[in-house]
N, C-alpha and C positions, 0 to 999 in steps of 0.2 A: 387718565392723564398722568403721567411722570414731570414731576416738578425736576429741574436740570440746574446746578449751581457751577460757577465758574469763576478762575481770575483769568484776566483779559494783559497782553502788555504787545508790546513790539517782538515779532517772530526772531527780532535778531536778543533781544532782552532775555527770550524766556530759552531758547537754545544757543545763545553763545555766551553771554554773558553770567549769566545765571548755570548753579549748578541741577538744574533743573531734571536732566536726562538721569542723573544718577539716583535721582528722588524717586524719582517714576520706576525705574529700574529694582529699587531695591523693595515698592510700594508692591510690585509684579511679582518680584519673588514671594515675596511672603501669601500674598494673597493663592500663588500658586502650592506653596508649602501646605496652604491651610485649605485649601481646598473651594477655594472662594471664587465667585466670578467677578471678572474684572467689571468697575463701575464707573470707570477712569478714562478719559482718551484725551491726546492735546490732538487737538485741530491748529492746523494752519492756514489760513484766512477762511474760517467759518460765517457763513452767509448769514446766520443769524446775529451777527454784529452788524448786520445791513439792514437790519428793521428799524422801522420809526422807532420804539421801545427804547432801544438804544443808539441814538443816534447822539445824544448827548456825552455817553461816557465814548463812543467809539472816537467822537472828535478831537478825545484826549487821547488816543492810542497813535502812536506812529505806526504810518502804515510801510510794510505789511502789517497784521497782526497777527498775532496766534491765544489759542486759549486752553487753558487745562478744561473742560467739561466733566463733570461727574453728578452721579444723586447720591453722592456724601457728602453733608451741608459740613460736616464736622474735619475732613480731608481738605476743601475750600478755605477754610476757614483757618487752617493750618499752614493751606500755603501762601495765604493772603500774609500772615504773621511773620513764615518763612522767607516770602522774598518782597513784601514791604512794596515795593513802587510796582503793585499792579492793581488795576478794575476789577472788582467785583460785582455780581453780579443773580439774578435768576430768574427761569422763566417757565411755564409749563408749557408741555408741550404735546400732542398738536394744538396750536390757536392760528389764528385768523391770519397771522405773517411767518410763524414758523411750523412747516409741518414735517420737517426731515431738521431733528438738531445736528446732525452728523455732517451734514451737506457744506463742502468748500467748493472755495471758487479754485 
């Protein structure tokens, strides 16, 4: 099982408002400078905000939503601090409601 950490907010929050693309971008380069595999991905409307599990934080999200997904608790945790008004989150995965964390609607 691969534990999956996340922030959660409104798709328009996390790409328009937020300088968000340019994080990811410069997070891409280096990982690629250093020879790292990327552990990063934003989804946009991710079905795993559809599970009972989180049905509580998703009801705070204006929809649509989008989400950074990664298993760097330490990256989440960064950008939870970096951009403040978003859901955090984690979940292992496969269980019993999510068996594809990658999976948008």
């Amino acid at each position: 099982m691969t534990t999956y950490f996340f922030v959660a907010a409104s798709e328009k929050f996390l790409t328009v408002e937020e300088p968000l693309e340019e994080i990811l971008k410069e997070r891409k380069r280096n990982y690629i400078e250093n020879k790292k595999e990327l552990d990063f991905w934003l989804l946009k409307n991710p079905t795993f905000l559809q599970t009972n599990q989180f049905a509580d934080l998703t009801a705070k999200i204006p929809s649509p939503p989008a989400a950074v997904l990664s298993t760097d608790k330490k990256f989440i945790t960064f950008l939870k601090l970096r951009l403040e008004f978003v859901a955090v989150g984690e979940f292992e995965c496969p269980n019993a409601e999510i068996t594809d964390p990658f999976k948008v609607e």
